[in-house]
C-alpha positions in Angstrom: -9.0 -23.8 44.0 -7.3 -22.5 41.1 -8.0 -18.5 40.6 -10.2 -18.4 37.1 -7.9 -15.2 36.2 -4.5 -17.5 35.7 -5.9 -19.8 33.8 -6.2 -17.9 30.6 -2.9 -17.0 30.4 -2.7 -20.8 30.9 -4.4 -21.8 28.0 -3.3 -18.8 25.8 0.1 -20.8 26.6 -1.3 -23.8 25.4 -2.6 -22.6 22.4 0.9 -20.8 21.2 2.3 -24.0 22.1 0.0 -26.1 20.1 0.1 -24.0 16.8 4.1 -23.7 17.1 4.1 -27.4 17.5 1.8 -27.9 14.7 3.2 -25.2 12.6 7.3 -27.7 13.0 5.4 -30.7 12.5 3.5 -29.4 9.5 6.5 -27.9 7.9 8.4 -30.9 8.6 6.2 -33.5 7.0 4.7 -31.4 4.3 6.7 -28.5 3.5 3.4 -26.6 1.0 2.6 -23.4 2.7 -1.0 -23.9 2.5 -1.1 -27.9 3.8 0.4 -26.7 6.5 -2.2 -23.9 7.3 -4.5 -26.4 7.2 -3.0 -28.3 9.4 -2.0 -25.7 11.8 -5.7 -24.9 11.7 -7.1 -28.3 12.1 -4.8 -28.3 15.3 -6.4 -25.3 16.9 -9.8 -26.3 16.0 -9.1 -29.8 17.8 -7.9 -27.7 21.2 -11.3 -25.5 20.6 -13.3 -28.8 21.0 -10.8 -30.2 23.5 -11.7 -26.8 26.3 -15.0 -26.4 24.7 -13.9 -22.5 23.5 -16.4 -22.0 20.4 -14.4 -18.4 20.1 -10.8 -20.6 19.9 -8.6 -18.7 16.5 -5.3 -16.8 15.9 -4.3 -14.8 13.4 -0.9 -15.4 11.6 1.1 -14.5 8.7 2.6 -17.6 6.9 5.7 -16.8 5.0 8.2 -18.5 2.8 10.5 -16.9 1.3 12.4 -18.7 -2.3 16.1 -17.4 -2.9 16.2 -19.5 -6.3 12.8 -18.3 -7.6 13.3 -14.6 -5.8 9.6 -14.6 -4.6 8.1 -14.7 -1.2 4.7 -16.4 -0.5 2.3 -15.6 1.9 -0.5 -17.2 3.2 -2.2 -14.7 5.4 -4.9 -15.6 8.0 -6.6 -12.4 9.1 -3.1 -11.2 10.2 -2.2 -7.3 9.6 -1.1 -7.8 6.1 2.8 -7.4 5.0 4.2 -4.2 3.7 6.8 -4.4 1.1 9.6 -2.0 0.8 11.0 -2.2 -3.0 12.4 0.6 -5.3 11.9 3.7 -3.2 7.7 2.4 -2.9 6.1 1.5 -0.1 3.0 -1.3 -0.3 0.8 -3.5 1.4 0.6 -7.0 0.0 -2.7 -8.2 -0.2 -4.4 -11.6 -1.0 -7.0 -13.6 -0.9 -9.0 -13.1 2.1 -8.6 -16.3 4.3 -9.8 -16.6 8.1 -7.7 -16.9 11.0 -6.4 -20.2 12.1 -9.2 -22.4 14.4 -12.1 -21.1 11.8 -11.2 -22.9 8.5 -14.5 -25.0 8.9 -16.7 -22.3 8.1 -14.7 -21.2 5.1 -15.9 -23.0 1.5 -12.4 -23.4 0.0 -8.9 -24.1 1.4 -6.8 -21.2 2.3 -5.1 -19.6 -0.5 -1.3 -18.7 -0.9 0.1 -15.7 -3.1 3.3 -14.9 -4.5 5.0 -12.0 -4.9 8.7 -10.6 -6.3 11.6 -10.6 -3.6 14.9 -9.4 -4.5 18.0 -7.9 -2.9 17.1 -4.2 -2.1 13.7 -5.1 -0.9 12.2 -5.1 2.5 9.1 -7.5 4.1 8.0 -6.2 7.0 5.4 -8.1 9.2 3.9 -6.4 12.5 1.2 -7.0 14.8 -1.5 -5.1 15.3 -0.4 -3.6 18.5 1.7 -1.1 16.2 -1.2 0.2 13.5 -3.7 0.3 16.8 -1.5 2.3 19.1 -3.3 5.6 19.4 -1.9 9.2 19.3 -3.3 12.5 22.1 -6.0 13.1 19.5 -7.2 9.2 19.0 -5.6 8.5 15.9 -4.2 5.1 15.0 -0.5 5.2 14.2 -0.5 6.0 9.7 2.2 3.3 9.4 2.1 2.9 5.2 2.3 7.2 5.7 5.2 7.0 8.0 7.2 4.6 5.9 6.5 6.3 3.2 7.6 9.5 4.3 10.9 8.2 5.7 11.3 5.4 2.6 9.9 6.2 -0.5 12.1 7.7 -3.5 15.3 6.8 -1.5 17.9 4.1 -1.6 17.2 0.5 -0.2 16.8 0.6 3.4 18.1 -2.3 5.6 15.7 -4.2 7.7 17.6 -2.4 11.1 16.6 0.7 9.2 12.9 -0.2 9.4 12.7 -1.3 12.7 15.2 1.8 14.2 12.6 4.2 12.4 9.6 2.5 13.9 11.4 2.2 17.3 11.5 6.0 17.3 8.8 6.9 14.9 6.6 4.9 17.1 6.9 6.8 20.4 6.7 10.1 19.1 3.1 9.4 17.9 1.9 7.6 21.4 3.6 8.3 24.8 1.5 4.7 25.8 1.2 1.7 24.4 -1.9 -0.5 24.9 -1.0 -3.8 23.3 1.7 -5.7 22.6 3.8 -4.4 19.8 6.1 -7.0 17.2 8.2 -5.5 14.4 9.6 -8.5 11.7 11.8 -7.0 8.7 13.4 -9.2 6.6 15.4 -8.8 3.4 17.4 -11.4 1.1 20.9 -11.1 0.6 23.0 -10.2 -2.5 23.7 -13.3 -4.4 27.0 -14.6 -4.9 
């Protein structure tokens, strides 16, 4: 008899699996940021039926960046939403609100993509929520856009190892433990040539 408590991790295995899988496929075939939410989505709903998990979703950020057009766009499903480091300001980028991945059946429209301006000198960072969440003595969640802020904003163009260093030792300082996994993305184009 297999013990009930290994087989979530399991078929939390199987689930990253099957979105990455989707997510190659989709990007592959159809290369449109938003068909291939759709399709990653109609994949996880399929495994939902498939283990009969009416509570089956993920979050993710969906990202694609254009060097020619200098834009990034995101299609954002219930993920922590991206902050933008650009010109000594510090911003989260906000769209259209879409739900996570495995739930696109109860939503009325398709999920919706938005652009914004990406240039050299400007930072996208994308976390999880294991970073905004972690909690301080007091039970404060870690100010993240107030951090950055204070360490970023009015200064020259920070690197994406700049973010992350910060946050590597901005983040202990506010929690001595961590309660969740914690996933730090920057990214930033390159000069052009």
């Amino acid at each position: 008899m297999i013990n009930s408590l290994l087989l979530e991790p399991v078929k939390a295995v199987r689930t990253v699996a099957d979105i990455l899988g989707s997510f190659r496929e989709a990007a592959y075939d159809l290369g449109d940021l938003s068909a291939v939410a759709v399709r990653m989505d109609r994949r996880l709903a399929h495994q939902a039926e498939e283990i009969r998990d009416d509570e089956l979703f993920a979050t993710a950020a969906l990202v694609e960046y254009d060097h020619l057009a200098h834009r990034v766009t995101i299609n954002n499903h219930g993920h922590i939403e991206p902050v933008l480091i650009s010109r000594g300001q510090v911003t989260t980028l906000t769209g259209p609100s879409t739900l996570p991945l495995g739930l696109g059946t109860l939503a009325e429209q398709l999920p919706a993509a938005y652009t914004r301006h990406f240039t050299f000198g400007d930072v996208l960072l994308l976390i999880t929520d294991g970073l905004v969440e972690a909690r301080d003595a007091t039970g404060a969640f870690y100010p993240l856009l107030d951090r950055l802020r204070h360490r970023f904003a009015g200064q020259p163009a920070p690197g994406p190892a700049d973010v992350v260093d910060f946050l590597n030792i901005d983040l202990p300082r506010h929690t001595r433990q961590l309660h969740d996994d914690v996933a730090v993305l920057a990214i930033a184009p390159h000069r052009q040539v």
